[in-house]
N, C-alpha and C positions, 0 to 999 in steps of 0.2 A: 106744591109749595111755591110761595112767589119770591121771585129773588129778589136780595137785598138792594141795597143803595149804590148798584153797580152804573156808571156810565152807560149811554145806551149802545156805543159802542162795540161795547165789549158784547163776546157771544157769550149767549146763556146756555147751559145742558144739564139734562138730570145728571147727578149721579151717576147711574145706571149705564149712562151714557160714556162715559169719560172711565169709567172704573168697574172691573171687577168687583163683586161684593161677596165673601164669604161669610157666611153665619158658622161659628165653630158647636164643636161639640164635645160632650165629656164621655170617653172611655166606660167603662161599665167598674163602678169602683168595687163590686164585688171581686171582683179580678185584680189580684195586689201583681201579677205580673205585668202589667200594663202600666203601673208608675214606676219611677226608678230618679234615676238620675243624668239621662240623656240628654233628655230635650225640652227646654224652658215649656210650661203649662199655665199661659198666662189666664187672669180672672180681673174683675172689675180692681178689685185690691191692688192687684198689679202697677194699675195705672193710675197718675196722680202728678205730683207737681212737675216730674224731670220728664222730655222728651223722651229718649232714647229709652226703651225696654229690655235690659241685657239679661236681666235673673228675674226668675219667679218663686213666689211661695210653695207652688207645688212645680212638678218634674215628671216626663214622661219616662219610662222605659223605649228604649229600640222598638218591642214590639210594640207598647202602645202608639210610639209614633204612627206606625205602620198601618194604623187602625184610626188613626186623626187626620184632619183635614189639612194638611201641610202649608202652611203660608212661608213665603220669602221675606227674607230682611226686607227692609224696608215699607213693609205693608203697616197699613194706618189703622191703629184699632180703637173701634168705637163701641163705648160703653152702650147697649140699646136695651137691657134689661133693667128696673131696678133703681135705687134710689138715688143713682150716681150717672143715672140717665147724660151722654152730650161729655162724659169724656174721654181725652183723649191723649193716645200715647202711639211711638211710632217700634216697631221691633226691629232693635239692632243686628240681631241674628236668626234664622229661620227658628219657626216656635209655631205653637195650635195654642187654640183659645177656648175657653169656653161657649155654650152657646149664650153666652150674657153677651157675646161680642160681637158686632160687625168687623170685621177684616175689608179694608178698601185696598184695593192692589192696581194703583193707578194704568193706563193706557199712554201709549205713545203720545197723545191727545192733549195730556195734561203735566203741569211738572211737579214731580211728587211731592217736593219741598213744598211748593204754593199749595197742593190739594189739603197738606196738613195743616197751614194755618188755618187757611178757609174752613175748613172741620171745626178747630180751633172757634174760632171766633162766629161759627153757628152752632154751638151750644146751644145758647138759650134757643133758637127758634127747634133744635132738635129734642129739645126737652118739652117744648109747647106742643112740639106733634105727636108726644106718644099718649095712648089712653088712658084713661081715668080709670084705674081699676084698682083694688089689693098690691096688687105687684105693677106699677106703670110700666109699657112696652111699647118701642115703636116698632111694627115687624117690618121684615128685609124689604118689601115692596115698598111701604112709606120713606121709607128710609131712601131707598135709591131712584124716587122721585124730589129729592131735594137739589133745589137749582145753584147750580155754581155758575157764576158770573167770573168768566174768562176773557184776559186782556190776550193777545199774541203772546206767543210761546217765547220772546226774548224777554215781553216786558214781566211775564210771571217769574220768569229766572231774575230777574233784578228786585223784582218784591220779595221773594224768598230768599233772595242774598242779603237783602238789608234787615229782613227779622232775622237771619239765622244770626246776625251778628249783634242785633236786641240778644238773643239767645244766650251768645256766649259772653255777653257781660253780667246778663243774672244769673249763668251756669259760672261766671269766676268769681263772682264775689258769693254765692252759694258754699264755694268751695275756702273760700279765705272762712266765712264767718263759722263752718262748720269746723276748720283747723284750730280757730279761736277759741270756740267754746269749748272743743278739746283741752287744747294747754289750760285753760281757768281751770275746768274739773280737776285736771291734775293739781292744780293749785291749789286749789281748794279741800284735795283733798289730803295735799301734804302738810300745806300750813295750818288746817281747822282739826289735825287731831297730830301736832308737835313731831309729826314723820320728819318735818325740815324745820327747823328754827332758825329764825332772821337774826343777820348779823346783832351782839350788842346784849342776847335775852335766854336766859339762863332758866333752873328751878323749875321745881313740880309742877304742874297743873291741877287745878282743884277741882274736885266731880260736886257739883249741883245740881241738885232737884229742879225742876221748871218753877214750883208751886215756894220755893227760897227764893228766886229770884223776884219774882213779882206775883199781881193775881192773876190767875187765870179765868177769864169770865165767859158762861156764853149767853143763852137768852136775848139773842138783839133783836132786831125788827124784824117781822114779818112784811112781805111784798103788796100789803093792802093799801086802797087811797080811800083814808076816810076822812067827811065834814067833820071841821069843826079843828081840826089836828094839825101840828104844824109840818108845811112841808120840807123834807131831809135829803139829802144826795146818798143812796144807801152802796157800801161797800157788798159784794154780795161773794159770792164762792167762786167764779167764774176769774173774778179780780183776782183774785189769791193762788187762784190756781198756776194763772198765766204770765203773773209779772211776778218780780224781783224785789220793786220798789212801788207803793203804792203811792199817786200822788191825787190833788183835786182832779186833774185834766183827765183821768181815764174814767170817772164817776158820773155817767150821764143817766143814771138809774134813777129817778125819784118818785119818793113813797112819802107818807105820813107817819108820823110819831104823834105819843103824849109827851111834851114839853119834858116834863121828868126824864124817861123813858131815853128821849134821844139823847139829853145830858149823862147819863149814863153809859150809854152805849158810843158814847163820842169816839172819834178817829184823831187820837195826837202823833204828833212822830215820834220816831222811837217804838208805837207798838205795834207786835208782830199777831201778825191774823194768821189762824193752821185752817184746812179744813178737815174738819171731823169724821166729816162719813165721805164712804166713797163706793162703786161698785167693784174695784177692786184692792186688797190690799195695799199693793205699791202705790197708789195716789191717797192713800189717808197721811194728813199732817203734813201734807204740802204748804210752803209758808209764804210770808209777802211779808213786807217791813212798812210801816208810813215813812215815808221821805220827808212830810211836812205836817204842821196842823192843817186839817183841812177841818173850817169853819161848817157849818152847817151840813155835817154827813154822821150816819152814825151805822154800824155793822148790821150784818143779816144776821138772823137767827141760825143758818146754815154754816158760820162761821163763829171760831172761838179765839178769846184774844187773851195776848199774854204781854199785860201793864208792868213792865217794871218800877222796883219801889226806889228808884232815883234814876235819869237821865244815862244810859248807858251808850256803846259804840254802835252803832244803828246799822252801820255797812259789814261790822261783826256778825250781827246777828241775822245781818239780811242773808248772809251764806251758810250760816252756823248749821241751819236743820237741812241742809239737804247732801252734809255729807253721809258716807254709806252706812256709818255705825247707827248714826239717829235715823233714818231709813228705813232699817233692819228691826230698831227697836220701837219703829210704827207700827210695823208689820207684826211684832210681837204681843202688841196692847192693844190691837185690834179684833172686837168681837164680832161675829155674825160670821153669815156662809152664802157661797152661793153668788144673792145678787145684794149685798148689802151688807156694809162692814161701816164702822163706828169706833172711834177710842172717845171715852168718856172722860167726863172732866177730872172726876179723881185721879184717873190712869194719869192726863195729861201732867197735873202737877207732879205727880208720881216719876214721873219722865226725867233723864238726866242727860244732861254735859257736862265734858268736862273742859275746863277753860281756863286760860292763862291770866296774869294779871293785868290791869286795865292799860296799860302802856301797849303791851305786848297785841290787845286784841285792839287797839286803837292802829298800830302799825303793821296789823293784818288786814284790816280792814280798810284804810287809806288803798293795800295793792289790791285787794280784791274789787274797791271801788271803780277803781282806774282801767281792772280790767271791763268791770262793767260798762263803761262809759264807751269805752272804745266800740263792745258790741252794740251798744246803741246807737253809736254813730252808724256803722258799717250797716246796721238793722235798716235806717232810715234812707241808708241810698240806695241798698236794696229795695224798699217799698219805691221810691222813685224809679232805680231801675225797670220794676217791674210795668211802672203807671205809662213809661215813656213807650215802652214796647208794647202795651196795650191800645196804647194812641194809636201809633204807627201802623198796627192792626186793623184799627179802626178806620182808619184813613185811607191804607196803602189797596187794603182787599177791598175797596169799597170804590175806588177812584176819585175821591176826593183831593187824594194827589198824585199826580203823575211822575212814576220813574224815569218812563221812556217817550 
């Protein structure tokens, strides 16, 4: 492999060179004595957005330990199996891994901090190395011919001190927006089923059908571009799944409609899109609210929308379904098995909340808004935090800019 956009300076070495490289292995799992709860068993799952590896999904026994390949804290493991090929995570405590894994266990040579971003930020070229087959694979040899371009052993220590401190501003604000979302749920789920009542608001709550409150429709567009038809910005399932509030700026999907067809199928604010089918229970009737009209878009076929029959509290109901009760009662009006599950539109209207009077869900909705707003701020500096320490990666491991 040829090294990246390192200065010529710097010396170049395999892998191989610089690092230990163990390939893990898996115990014999017909032998339940060999798992336990000992010693972290890490797997590609394992690893993903957080540095440090402290806990695993599965767990060794002592004996199995004693039968695995033992890696030291702070060894670099790299995904080399599989469809998650290039990445990477570092183990806070000694653990074994699967054979999906490389284990890199630096040399005096290099500084472990630096060999990890470098890892880090050759992904993709470790992902272009492995072969094209059913399962992609890059094996141990390929793998520990890959070239690391090294500065001197102070200036690596000062690159790896300035991302590990990238690090810990998206590992702090990781940690605020995850405390965040916490308290809303709580909120949300005290104030959207009368567990707490806000200063000022008294009296029963009333249970309503979905199909009382407004229509429920589905039938919207299909993902085809045909002549002759006009072109539409299509809300699809994906949108619904993943946001809160639905606005024009996330709708970069465009399809064709029959003029009729997309009139019909239009996106006003105020209406709440669920998705229907899902492959498992707990994601059917996942919901999104429009925040605005958005002119020229109209829903997917994959998606069903719930029009109320006059103007209602929008940031009400942007929270309303995903407390536990209506959750629960997805999961109940959910048909199929297996790999595919569906609530149908009768069920849907058939579906209930129950709800306070329009003052009450106007000044639930105002705090739940608020909460909302603040995670989007904090969302967005996190997406900056993240862009800034991938520059810097970019830059610092490359020699584009010098520390020392």
């Amino acid at each position: 492999m040829k090294p990246m956009n390192a200065i010529a300076a710097w010396d170049s070495r395999e892998l191989a060179e610089v690092a230990r490289i163990e390939t893990g292995g898996t115990p014999p799992t017909s032998d339940r004595s060999l798992y336990g709860n000992d010693v972290p068993f890490a797997s590609p799952a394992d690893i993903g957005a957080q540095r440090w590896i402290t806990t695993t999904d599965k767990n060794l026994s002592l004996a199995g330990w004693n039968r695995a390949r033992r890696l030291p804290a702070g060894s670099i493991l790299v995904v080399c199996i599989g469809s998650t090929i290039g990445k990477v995570g570092m183990a806070a405590i000694p653990m074994a891994t699967n054979q999906q894994i490389n284990a890199v266990i630096p040399s005096e040579k290099i500084d472990r901090d630096f060999l990890y971003y470098f890892l880090c930020l050759s992904a993709n070229e470790i992902r272009g190395q492995a072969s094209e087959q059913a399962v992609p694979i890059i094996n141990k040899s390929t793998f520990g011919r890959l070239i690391v371009a090294m500065p001197p052993l102070p200036e690596q220590q000062a690159i790896a001190a300035a991302l590990s401190d990238a690090d810990g501003v998206v590992a702090g604000l990781e940690r605020v927006i995850a405390k965040k979302r916490l308290i809303k749920q709580g909120a949300m789920q005290d104030l959207l089923t009368a567990r707490r009542r806000l200063p000022g608001f008294s009296g029963e709550w009333e249970v309503k059908r979905l199909g009382e409150l407004g229509e429920i429709s589905g039938s919207g567009v299909d993902k085809k571009l045909r002549e002759g038809e006009q072109p539409v910005r299509l809300l699809n399932y994906t949108d619904v799944y993943r946001e809160t509030y639905i606005r024009g700026t996330i709708l970069d999907h465009w399809v064709t409609a029959p003029e009729a067809k997309a009139r019909r199928c239009s996106v006003r604010k105020g209406d709440v899109f669920f998705t229907p089918t899902s492959e498992t229970p707990d994601d059917i009737a996942r919901s999104a609210v429009a925040a605005e009209d958005i002119p020229n878009a109209t829903y997917s076929y994959h998606v069903v929308r719930l029009r109320f029959k006059e103007e209602d509290c929008l940031d009400f109901w942007a929270h309303m379904f995903e407390i536990d009760s209506f959750r629960a009662q997805a999961r109940q009006n959910a048909d199929g098995s297996g790999t595919r599950y569906i609530v149908t539109l009768p069920k849907f209207r058939n579906m209930t909340v129950r709800i306070p009077n329009r003052k009450e869900r106007e000044a639930i909705g105002e705090i739940l808004r608020d909460m909302s707003i603040e995670l989007e701020v904090l969302d967005a500096r996190l997406a900056k935090a993240r862009a800034v320490k991938e520059g810097m990666m970019q830059n610092l491991l490359t020699g584009r800019v010098r520390l020392v």
